[in-house]
N, C-alpha and C positions, 0 to 999 in steps of 0.2 A: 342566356349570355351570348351574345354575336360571338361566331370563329375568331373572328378579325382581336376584337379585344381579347379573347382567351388566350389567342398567339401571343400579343404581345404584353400580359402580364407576367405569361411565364418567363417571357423574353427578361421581363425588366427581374424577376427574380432570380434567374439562371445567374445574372451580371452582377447583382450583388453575393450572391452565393460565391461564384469564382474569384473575385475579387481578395488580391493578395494581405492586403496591411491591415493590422490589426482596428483599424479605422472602421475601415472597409466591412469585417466580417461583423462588428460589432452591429452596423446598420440592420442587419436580419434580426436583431431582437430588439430596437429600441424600436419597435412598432410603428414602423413604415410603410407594411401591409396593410395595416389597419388604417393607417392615413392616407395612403392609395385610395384605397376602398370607399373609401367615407367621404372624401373629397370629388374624387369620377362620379359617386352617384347622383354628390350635389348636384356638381356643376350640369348632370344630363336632364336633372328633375328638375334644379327651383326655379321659378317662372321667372326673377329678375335676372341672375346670373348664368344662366342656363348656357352652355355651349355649343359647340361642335365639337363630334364626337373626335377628331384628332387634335381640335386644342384642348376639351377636356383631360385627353389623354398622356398628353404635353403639360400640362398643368400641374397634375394631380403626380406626375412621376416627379416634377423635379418640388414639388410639398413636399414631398414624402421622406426629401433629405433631411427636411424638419426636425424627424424623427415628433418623441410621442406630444399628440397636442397640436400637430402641424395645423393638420382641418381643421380644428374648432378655431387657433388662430387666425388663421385664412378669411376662414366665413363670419366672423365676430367683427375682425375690421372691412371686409367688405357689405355687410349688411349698416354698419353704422355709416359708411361714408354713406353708401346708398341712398338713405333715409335723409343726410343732409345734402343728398341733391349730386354726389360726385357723379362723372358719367361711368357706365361699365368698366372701361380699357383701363382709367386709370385706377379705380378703384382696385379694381386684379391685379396692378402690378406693384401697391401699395402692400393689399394684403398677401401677396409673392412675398414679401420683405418680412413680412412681420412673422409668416410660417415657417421661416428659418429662423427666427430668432425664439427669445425664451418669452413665459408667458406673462414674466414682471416686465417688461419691456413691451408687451401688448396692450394689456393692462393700462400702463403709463398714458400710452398714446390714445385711446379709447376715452381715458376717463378725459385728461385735459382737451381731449377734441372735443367732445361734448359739454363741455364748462365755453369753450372759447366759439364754440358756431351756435349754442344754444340762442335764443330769443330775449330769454330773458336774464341771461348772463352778461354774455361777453356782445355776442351777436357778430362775431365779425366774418366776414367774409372768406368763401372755402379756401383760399389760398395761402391767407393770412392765419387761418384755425387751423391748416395744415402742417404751416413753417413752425408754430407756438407749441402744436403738439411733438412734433418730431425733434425739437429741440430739446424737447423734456423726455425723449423715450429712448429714439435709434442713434440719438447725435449727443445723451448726456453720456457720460463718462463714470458716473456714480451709481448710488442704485436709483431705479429709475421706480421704486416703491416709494423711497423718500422722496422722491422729486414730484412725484405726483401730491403728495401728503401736503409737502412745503406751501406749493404753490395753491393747492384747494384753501390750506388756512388763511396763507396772505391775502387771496381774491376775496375772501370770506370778509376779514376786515379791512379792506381797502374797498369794497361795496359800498361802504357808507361814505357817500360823496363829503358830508359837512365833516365828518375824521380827516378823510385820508386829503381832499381837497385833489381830486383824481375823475376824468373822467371811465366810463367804462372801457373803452380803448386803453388807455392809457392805466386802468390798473388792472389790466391783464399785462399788459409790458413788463409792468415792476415787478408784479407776484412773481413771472418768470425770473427777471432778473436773481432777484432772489433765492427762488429755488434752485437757480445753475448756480449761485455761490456754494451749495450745498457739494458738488462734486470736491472729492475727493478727504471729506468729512464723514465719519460713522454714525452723528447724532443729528440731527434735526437742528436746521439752521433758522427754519422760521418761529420757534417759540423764543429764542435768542432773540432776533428782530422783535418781535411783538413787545416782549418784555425789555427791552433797549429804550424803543421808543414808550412806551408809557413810565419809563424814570426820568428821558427826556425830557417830558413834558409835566411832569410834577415841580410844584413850585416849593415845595417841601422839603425834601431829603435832593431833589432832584435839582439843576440847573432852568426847568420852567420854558423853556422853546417855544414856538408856534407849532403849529401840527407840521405844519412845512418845511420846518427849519429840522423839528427832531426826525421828520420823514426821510429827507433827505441826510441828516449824520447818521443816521441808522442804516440805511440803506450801502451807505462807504462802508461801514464796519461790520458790515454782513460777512464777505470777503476774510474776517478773521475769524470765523467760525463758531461752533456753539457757545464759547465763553465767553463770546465779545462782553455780551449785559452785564456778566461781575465783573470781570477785568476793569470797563470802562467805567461802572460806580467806584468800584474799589480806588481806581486812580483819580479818578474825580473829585470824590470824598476824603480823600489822604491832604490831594492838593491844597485845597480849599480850607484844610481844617488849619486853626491859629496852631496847632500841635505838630502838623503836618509840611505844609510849604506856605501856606496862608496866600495863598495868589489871589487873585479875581475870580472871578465868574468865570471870565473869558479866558484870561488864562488856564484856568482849570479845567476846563474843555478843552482847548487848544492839546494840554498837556496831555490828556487822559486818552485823544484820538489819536494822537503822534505815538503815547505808547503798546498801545493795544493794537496799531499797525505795524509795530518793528519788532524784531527779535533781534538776540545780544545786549551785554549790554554797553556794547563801545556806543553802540543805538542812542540808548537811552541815557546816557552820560552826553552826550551830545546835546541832544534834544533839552537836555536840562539845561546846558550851557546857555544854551541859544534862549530859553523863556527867562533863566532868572541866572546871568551871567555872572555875577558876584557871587551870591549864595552856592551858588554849583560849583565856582570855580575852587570855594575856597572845602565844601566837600569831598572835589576830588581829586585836592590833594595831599588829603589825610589816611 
């Protein structure tokens, strides 16, 4: 082991040692040493990312804030940009970001960069597979376990060009879209989509759409979270029934999207007004 680095590892642990706030003392056990260590060694040995021994050693102390898991973070997102061609500089200050962070938020970014720069996925270009993943990982809001999940199943069935009527650009766009509706929701908002759109488009129990038409009301009523699918059968199927309000077709879509968008129900008192002015007006004022 070189003087020079033995000096200044003790250095970097003396500082954390000394270190007043309970923050502070806590970093000496949440294995920082061990991500020092493991991160400096990389950076001096592996042949792509290899350093200089005072930026390695720059490097690897401010990982180490990480705490446990920094290095494997680090070098997990820097070996995948790698592979898809990132240059060094950035690639390092990429996976700087993600060894502070937690390991479902690496994960996130990892899994949807490799769905969106892949060949035979998405294919798209590194800047663009950059901006798609980081929207799903460091930039969602939610959990970024579910945003990866969301978005793998939507691409999954919006793949099939003659369904979704999408090209592959473009149904990487939507998956996304969809998975970011998922922020701020506990359950899975693309099995609500999937299941939305194929009542849409049943001629049976369901209103009957084109792929496109139910693609896109589906894709609105994402944004109300995992109950959209029953809510909007439920209000569709009341509408429509001779028992119920007996409206149209269209009416009964209309009415079904308007209420599965609004809460209260001054809302929905409204919105009745406004489709069947008579019949509403004279239920609500009974």
């Amino acid at each position: 082991m070189y003087p020079s680095f033995l000096f200044l590892l003790i250095a970097f642990l003396l500082n954390d040692a000394r270190a007043d706030s309970p923050a502070k003392r806590e970093r000496v056990d949440c294995g920082a040493v061990k991500e020092f260590i493991t991160l400096h060694s990389y950076l001096r040995k592996d042949p792509e990312d290899r350093a200089k021994e005072s930026d390695a050693l720059e490097t690897a102390q401010k990982a180490a804030k990480g705490c446990s898991g920094a290095a494997h973070r680090m070098i997990r997102v820097s070996k995948t940009l790698g592979i898809a061609g990132v240059n060094r500089k950035n690639r390092m200050e990429i996976g700087m970001e993600f060894a502070l962070r937690d390991t479902a938020t690496t994960e996130a970014f990892i899994g949807v960069f490799r769905m969106a720069s892949a060949e035979d996925v998405l294919d798209l270009d590194l800047d663009s597979a950059l901006r798609l993943a980081r929207s799903l990982s460091i930039e969602f809001k939610g959990d970024p376990t579910r945003a990866l999940q969301d978005f793998e199943r939507v691409l999954k069935w919006c793949s099939d060009a003659t369904r979704s009527g999408l090209t592959r650009k473009d149904c990487g766009e939507f998956s996304a879209r969809i998975a970011r509706e998922g922020e701020g929701w506990r359950e899975s908002v693309s099995k609500a989509w999937i299941g939305l759109f194929e009542f849409l488009t049943q001629t049976s129990s369901g209103p009957g759409l084109t792929s496109g038409e139910a693609r896109d009301l589906a894709r609105d009523l994402a944004a109300s979270g995992p109950a959209a699918m029953k809510s909007f059968s439920a209000a569709y199927e009341y509408a429509l029934d001779t028992e119920g309000l007996s409206l149209t077709r269209d009416q009964s879509i209309e009415l079904a999207k308007s209420l599965v968008s609004m809460s209260g129900t001054d809302g929905i008192k409204n919105e009745l007004q406004r489709i069947l002015p008579e019949k509403s007006k004279v239920r609500s004022d009974r």
